[in-house]
C-alpha positions, 0 to 999 in steps of 0.5 A, spaced: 567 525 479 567 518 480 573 516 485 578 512 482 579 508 489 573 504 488 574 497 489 572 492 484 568 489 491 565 496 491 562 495 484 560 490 485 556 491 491 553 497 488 550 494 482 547 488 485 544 493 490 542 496 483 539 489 481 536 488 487 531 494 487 530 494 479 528 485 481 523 489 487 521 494 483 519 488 477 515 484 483 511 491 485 509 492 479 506 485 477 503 486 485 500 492 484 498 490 477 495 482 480 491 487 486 488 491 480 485 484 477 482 482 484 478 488 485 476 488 478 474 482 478 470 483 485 466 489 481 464 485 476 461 480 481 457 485 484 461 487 490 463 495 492 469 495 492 470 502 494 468 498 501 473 493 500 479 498 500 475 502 507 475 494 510 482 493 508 484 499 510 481 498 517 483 491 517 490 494 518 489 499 525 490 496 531 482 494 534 482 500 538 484 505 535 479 503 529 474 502 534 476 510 537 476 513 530 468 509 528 466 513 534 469 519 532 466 519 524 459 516 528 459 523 532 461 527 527 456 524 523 450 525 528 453 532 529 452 534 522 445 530 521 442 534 527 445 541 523 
């Protein structure tokens, strides 16, 4: 049960929370669905865009943690080729 002590200021705060996330949430959808269009259209353009999204993914590590774990796919890579 709802205490009855809540204040009106209370009320109001919690609802514009509310409208606050449902107002992100809105813009999320319409971000996510943009990005869907980007790399729809980078298909039928004739790019991969399973690489595209492993560059982007890249593009978001520090340098050299990327760099350390290219290394560590290249030996693994190397080690199971030799197998």
């Amino acid at each position: 049960m709802i205490n009855n002590t809540i204040t009106n200021e209370t009320k109001l705060e919690l609802k514009n929370m509310v409208e606050e996330v449902e107002r992100l949430t809105s813009q999320k959808d319409q971000i996510t669905s943009e990005i869907r269009e980007t790399f729809e259209a980078a298909a039928n353009k004739g790019f991969d865009v399973k690489a595209m999204k492993e560059v982007i993914k890249l593009r978001k590590k520090d340098p050299q943690k990327a760099i350390s774990e290219e290394d560590m796919r290249e030996l693994y890579k190397d080690l199971l080729i030799e197998i």
